[in-house]
C-alpha positions in Angstrom: -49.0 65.7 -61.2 -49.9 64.7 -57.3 -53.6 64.3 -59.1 -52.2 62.0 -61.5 -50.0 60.0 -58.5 -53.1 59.9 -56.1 -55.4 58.3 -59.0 -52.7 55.8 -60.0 -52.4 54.7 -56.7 -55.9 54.3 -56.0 -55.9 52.5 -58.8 -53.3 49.8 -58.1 -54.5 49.1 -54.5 -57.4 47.6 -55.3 -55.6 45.1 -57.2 -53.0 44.0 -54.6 -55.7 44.2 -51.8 -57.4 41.4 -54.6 -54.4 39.3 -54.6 -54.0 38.9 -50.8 -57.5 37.9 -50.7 -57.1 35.6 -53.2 -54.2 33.7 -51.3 -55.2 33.9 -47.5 -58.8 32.4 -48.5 -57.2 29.0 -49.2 -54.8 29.2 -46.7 -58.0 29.9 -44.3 -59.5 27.0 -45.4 -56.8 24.6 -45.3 -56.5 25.9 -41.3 -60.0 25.1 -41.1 -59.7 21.4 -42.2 -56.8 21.5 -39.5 -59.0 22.6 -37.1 -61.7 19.8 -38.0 -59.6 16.9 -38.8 -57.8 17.2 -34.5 -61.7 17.7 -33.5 -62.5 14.7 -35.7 -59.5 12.5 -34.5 -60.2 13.3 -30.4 -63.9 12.5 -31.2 -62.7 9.2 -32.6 -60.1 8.8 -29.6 -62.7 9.6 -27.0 -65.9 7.6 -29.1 -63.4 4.5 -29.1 -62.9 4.6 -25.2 -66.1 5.0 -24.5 -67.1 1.9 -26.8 -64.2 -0.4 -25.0 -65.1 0.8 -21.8 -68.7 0.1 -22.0 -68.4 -3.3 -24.4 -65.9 -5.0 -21.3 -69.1 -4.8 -19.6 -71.7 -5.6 -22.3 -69.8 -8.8 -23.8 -68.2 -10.0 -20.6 -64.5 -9.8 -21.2 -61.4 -7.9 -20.9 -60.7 -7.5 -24.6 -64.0 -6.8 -26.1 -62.1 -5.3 -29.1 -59.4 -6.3 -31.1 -57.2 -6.2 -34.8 -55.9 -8.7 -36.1 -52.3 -8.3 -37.0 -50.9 -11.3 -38.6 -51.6 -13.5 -41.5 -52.2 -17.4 -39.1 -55.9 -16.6 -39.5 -56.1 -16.2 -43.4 -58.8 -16.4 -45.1 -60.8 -16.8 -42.2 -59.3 -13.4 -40.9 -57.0 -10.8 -42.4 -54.7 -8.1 -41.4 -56.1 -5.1 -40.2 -59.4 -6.8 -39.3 -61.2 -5.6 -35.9 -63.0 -8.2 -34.2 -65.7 -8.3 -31.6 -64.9 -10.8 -28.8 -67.7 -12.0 -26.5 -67.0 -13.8 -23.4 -67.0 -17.5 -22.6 -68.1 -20.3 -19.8 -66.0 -23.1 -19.6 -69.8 -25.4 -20.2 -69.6 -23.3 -23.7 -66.8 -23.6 -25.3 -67.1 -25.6 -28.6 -64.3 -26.6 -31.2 -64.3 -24.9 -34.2 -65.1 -21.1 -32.7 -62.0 -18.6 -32.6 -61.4 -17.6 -29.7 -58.8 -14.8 -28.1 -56.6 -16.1 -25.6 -53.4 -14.2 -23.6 -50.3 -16.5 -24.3 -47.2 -16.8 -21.6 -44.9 -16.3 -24.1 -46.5 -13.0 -26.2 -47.9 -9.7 -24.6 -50.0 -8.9 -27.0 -53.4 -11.8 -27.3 -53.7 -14.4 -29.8 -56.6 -15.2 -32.2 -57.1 -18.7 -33.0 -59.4 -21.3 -34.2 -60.0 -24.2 -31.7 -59.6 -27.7 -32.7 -59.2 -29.7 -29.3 -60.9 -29.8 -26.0 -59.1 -32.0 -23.5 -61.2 -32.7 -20.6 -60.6 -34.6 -17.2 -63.6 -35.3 -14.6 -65.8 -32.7 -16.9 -63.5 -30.5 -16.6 -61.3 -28.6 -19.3 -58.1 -29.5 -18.7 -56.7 -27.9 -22.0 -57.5 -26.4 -25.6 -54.9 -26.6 -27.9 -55.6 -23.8 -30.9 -53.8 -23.5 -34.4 -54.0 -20.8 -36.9 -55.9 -21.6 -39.8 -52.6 -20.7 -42.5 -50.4 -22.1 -40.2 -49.2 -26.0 -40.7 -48.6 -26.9 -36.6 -51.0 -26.8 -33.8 -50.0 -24.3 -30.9 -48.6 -25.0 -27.5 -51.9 -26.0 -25.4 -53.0 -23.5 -22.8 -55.7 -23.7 -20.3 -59.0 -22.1 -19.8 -57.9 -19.3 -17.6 -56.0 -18.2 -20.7 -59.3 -18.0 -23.0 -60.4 -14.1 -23.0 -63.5 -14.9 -25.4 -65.0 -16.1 -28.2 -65.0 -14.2 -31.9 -68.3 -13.0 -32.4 -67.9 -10.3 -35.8 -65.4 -9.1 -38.0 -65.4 -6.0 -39.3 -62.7 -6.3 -42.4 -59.7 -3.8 -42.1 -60.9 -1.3 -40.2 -57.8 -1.2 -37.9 -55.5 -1.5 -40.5 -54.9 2.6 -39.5 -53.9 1.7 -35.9 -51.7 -1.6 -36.6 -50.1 1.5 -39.0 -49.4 4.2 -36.6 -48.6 1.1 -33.8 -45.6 0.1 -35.9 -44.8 3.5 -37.3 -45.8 6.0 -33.8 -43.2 8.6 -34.9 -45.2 9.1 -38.4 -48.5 9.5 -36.1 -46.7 12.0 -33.2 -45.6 14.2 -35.8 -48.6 14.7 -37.7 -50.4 15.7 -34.7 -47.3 18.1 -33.2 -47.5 19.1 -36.8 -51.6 20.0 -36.8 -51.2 21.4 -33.1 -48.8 24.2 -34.0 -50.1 25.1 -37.5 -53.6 25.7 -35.7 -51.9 27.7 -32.3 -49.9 30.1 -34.5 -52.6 30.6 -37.3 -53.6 34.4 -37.4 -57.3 33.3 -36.4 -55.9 32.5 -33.1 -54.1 35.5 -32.5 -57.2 37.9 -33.4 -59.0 35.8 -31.4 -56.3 36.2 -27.9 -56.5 39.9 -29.3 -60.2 40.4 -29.0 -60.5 38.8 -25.4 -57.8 41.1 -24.3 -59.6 44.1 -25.1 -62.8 42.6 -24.1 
């Protein structure tokens, strides 16, 4: 009889030892992809700093990057949109370019299409810009105001960002959310355990 218990239950551990397995694998990988999706997204953090910083120098101006987050541009430029502004001399500017420009009246900078240089004594005395969807010219600004010239478009790539800039809750959370899962994953806690000893 205790033969007959000892085989049976040598014979059902295998099989429950099998199912474990069978369920932490995935859940081993999916902490993995954790793991590699934060590395990924403070790569793309620090890559995109390091881009700005050195492209303020590069292309001469204050906002070397920017997306485009409204429709005024359309079909010229569309939401989500990242642009690459160069900067401008007042002997260069031209009608027709799009150009960035800081307005008095919005924080964030505007990208619009040029269509009149005033000028007084050969000098600018003011642009005004219009959006190429919209119907009415915008209030004129001066040259001070200009931040550069539009250069290249890349089409949507900062559609993510405009996101997670209207929505930063949804963005917060998912990293709170990625942070946690990967400090109380089991991998961890082997790992605290092994320095300890060590």
């Amino acid at each position: 009889m205790f033969m007959y218990i000892m085989q049976s239950h040598e014979y059902y551990r295998p099989r429950k030892l099998n199912f474990i397995e069978k369920v932490r694998k995935p859940v081993k990988k999916l902490k993995l992809k954790y793991k590699s999706l934060i590395i990924l997204g403070l790569l793309v953090v620090i890559l995109y700093f390091i881009i700005n910083y050195f492209s303020k120098i590069l292309l001469h101006t204050e906002i070397p990057l920017a997306v485009v987050s409204s429709w005024s541009m359309v079909p010229s430029l569309q939401i989500g949109d990242m642009i690459i502004v160069s900067g401008i001399r007042e002997g260069e500017v031209k009608e027709e370019v799009i150009i960035v420009y800081k307005s008095h009246v919005r924080a964030e900078p505007t990208v619009h299409r040029l269509i009149k240089v005033y000028e007084e004594n050969g000098v600018i005395s003011k642009l005004v810009t219009k959006g190429d969807a919209n119907l009415v010219a915008d209030y004129p600004i001066s040259f001070s105001q200009v931040k550069g010239v539009v250069v290249f478009n890349i089409p949507y790539i900062g559609i993510l960002k405009l996101f997670f800039e209207k929505y930063p809750f949804i963005y917060v959370t998912a990293i709170i959310i990625l942070l946690i899962s990967v400090i109380l994953s089991p991998e961890e806690k082997k790992a605290k355990r092994n320095k300890s000893t060590d």
